[in-house]
C-alpha positions, 0 to 999 in steps of 0.5 A: 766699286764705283763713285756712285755705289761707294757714296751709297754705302757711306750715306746708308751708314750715316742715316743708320748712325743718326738714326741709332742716335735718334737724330733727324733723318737728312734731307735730299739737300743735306745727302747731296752734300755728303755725297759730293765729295766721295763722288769728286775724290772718285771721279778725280782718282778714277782717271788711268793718269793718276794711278800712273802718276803715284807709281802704282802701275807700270805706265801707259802705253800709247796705242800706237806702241801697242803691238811693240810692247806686246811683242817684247812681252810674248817674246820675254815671257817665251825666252824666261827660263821656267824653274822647276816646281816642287809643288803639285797643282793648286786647285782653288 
């Protein structure tokens, strides 16, 4: 879900909240205010940087390392010794 769908969302719930309430609806000025900063926090945190700074993913690969860092995958993935299985195949 994007800045844009997730502020949406949030803004539905609110009017359904005041509107429950019986409270007035809000203006264009009054959404605009109460979307801003779901838009900010995802567009801020959206940026590959930040998850990489938190630890969440393991880096970024610069594009001239790419073929490298491929390679030692492949090549890792083909030498890992492949245990064996004591389960059928799961099919979902």
């Amino acid at each position: 879900m994007g800045g844009e769908q997730a502020s949406n969302v949030l803004l539905t719930v609110k009017k359904d909240q005041l509107a429950e309430k019986g409270l007035p609806a809000m203006s264009a000025e009054d959404e605009a205010k109460f979307r801003a900063p779901t838009l900010d926090k995802y567009a801020k945190e959206s940026s590959a940087y930040f998850s990489t700074a938190r630890i969440w993913d393991e880096g970024i690969i610069d594009p001239a390392d790419t073929r490298k860092i491929l390679g030692m995958g492949l090549a890792t993935a083909y030498n890992a010794p492949i245990p064996e299985t004591k389960f059928g195949v799961f099919r979902m």
